[in-house]
N, C-alpha and C positions, 0 to 999 in steps of 0.2 A: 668460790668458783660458782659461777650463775649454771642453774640446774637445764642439762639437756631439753630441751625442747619434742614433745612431744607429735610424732608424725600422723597429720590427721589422716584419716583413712574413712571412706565410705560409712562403715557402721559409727564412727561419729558426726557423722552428718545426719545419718538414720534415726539417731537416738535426738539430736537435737531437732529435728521436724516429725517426733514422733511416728514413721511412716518404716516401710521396710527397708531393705538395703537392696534387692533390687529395683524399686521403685527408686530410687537415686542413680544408681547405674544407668539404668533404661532413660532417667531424665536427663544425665549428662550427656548421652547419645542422643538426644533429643527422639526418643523414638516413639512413632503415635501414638502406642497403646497410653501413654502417658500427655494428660491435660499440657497446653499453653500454660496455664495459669502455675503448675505444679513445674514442669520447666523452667520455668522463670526464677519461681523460689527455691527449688535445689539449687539453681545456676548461682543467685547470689550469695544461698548460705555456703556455699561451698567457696565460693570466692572470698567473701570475707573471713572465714574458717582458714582460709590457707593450704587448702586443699590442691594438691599435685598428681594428676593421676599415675599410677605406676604403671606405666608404658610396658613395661617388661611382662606384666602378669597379665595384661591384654595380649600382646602380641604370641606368649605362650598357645592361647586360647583360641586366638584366630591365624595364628602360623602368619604374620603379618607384621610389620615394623611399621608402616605408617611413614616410609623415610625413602627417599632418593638421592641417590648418589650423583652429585655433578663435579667433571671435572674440564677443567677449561685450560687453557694456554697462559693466561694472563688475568688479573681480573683490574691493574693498573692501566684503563686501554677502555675509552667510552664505550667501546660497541659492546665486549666481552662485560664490563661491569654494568650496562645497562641490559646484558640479558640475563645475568644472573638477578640483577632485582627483579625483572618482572617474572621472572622462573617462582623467587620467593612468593611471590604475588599470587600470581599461578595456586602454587603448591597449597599456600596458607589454604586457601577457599575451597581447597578440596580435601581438608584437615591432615595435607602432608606436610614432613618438614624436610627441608633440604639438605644433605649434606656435603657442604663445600668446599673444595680440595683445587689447587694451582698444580700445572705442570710446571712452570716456568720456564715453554720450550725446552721443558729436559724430557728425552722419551723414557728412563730409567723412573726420574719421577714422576711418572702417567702410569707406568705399569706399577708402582708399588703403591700409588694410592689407589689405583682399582682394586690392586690385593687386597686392601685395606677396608675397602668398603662392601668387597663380598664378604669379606671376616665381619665386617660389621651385620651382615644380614638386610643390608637394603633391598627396597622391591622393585629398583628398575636404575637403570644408571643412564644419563644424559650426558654424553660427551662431545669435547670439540679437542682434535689432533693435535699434538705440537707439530712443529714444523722440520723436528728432528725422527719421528716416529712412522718409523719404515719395517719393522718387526712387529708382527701383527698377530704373535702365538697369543699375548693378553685375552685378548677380543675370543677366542679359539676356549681360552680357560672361561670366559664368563658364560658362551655358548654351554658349554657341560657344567656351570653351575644356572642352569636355568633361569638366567636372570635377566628379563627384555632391558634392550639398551637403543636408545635415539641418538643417532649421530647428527650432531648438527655443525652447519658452515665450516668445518674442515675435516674430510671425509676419509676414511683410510679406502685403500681401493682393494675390495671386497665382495663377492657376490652374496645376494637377498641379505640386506643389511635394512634396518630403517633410518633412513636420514631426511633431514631437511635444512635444502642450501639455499640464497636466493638465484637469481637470476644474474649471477656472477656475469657472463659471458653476454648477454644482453645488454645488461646498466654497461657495461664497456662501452660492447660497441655503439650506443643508440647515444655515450658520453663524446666519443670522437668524431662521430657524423655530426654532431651540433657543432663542436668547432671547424669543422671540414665546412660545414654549410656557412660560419664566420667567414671563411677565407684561409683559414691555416690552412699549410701544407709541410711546413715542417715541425714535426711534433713527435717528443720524443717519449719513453717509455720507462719508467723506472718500478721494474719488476721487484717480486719477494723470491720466491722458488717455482720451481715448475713440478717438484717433488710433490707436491699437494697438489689437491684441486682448486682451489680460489686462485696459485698461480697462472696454472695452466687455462682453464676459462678463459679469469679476464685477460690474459695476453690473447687466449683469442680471440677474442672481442675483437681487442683493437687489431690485431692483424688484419679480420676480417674486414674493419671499418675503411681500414686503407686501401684494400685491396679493391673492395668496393668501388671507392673513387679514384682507383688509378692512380694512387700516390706509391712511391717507390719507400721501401722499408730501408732508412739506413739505418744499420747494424751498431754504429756506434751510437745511436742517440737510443740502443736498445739495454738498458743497465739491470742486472740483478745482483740483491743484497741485502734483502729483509724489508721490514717491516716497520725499524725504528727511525727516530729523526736523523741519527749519525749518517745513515745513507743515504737519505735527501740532502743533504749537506753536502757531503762527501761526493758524490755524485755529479751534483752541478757544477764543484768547483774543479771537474777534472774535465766537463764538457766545457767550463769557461778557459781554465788555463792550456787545453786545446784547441781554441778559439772555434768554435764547433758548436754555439749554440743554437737552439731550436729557435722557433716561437714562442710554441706552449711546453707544456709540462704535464704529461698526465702518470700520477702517483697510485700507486697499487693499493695505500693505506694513506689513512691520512696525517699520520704522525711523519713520514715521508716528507708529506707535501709542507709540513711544519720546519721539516729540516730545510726545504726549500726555501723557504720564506727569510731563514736567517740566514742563508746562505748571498740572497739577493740585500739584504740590508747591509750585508758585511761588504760589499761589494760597491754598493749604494746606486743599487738599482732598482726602477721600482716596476712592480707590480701593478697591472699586468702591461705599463708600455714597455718597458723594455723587454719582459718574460712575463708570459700568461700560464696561471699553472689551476686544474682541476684533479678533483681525485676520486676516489674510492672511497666511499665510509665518510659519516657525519660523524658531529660532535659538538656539545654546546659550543665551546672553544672555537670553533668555526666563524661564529655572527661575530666575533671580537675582534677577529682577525683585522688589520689594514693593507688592505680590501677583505672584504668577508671573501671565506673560499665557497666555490660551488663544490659540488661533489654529486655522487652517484647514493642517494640515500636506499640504507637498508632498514625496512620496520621489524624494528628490536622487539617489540610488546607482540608484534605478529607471529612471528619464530619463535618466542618462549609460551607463549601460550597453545601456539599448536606444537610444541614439544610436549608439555603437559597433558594433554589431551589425548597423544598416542601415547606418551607410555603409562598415561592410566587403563587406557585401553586395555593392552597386553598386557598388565598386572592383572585387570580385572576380568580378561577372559581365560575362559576354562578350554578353549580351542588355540593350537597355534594360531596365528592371523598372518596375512601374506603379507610378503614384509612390499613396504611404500616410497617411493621417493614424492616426498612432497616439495616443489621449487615456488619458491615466493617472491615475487616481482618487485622491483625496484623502483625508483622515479628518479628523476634527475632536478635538483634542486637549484636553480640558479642563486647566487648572492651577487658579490662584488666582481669574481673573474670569468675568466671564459663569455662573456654577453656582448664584448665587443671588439673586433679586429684592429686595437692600436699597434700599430709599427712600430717600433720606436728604433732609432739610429744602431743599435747592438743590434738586431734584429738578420742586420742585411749581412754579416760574413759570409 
């Protein structure tokens, strides 16, 4: 049996650069009382030593974990998994680490992995709502265990919270005024919930956009039913088999606007002459599309890096700090749909 392997620890680093052992510490903190040059060569002997700092026996000392808690709705889902990378991004360069936990739209599973991660002693928790999470005592328990939390793009409704949403309500309507300005006027709406805030927004949005220009809201071309492809599918084929189609199509998500697309292939209709659809939310998957979709782009690296930012903030301050809503602006990206008014013969029911 091959002999336990021996865990290297600071004073054999010490001993093997001749030097003390807080001189090692101090260098792995890169801290100035300590040369570039003496940095450098702690950094590698220890590297190649195999050296693991004990996390545990720091965080004793500075009452500090060095870790944040994130918990998200989904992480199978461009938008949600391209903000947790740049979160990791984020975090790395500020020597945190993240720790990351799915609701999977279940609010049971949101509240027990928050449980989980105050147990675990994290320094600040960045979260985004399921869609099912309407019980809000969690949030009430992380308040009395003193532990700053960022709410981001799906917000529970709460006063002095800190969150950062985009421009939910704007990217809509500034989405529906460009096709209004094309010529549509019949265009319909396939919502998620209104229980949340990213529902209720962007359906105002586009309320707003129509109201605007005088277009009349029919009620049935108004659909709610989530977030995933089955309802952009499901959907369409109940405004087709009630011969009740729009023009356009504008999708809350764009996994939606995905259902849509197979809905019009199975049908064997095409995009955008016979039905023009734009949505909500990018994705690489988008340029591949036939026709590429346009959409309402949100910057993902934008909102995870100023998530990082404030709740390093409120870890590192010694004052409460008044809590912020920061709203980050959208753009509207054109590809292949919605950039031009084709008619096509389905068109005119």
């Amino acid at each position: 049996m091959a002999k336990k392997q021996h865990k290297i620890k600071l004073d054999d680093i010490a001993r093997k650069l001749n030097v003390s052992k807080v001189t090692v510490s101090k260098a792995l903190r890169g801290h100035p009382d300590i040369s570039a040059a003496t940095i450098e060569l702690v950094k590698k002997t220890s590297q190649k030593m195999g050296y693991v700092p004990n996390l545990t026996a720091r965080n004793l000392s500075s009452n500090k974990t060095n870790t944040i808690g994130v918990v998200v709705p989904k992480v199978a889902h461009f938008f949600f998994g391209s903000i947790v990378e740049s979160l990791y991004d984020e975090a790395f360069k500020n020597d945190y680490e993240l720790i990351l936990t799915v609701s999977q739209e279940n609010a049971e599973r949101e509240r027990k992995h928050i449980e989980t991660l105050l147990s675990m002693n994290v320094d600040g928790l960045i979260i985004a709502i399921s869609n099912e999470t309407k019980n809000y005592d969690i949030f009430k328990t992380v308040e009395r265990h003193d532990v700053p939390v960022i709410f981001i793009d799906r917000i529970p409704d709460l006063p002095n919270i800190n969150k950062i949403v985009v421009s939910d309500k704007e990217g809509t309507f500034d989405a529906i005024e460009h096709a209004i300005n094309l010529g549509y006027t019949k265009i319909a709406y396939f919502s998620s919930y209104t229980n949340i805030n990213i529902g209720r927004e962007r359906l105002a949005g586009y309320k707003k956009a129509m109201k605007k220009e005088k277009l009349s809201l029919n009620p049935e071309w108004i659909l709610q039913g989530g977030f995933r492809e089955e309802f952009g599918y499901e959907s369409f084929m109940k405004l087709y088999d009630k011969k009740i189609l729009p023009e356009l199509i504008f999708t809350e998500t764009y996994p939606v606007a995905l259902g849509v697309y197979e809905a019009a292939r199975k049908l064997k209709m095409n995009i955008p002459r016979d039905i023009d659809v734009i949505c909500f939310g990018n994705a690489d998957v988008q340029k591949y599309l036939n026709p590429p979709l346009s959409c309402v782009n949100q910057p993902t690296e934008i909102i995870a890096k100023k998530a990082i930012e404030m709740i390093l903030e409120e870890i590192d301050s010694k004052d409460k700090l008044l809590r912020r809503e920061v709203v980050i602006s959208t753009e509207l990206l054109l590809r292949g749909t919605c950039v031009n008014k084709n008619k096509g013969k389905r068109n005119d029911n």
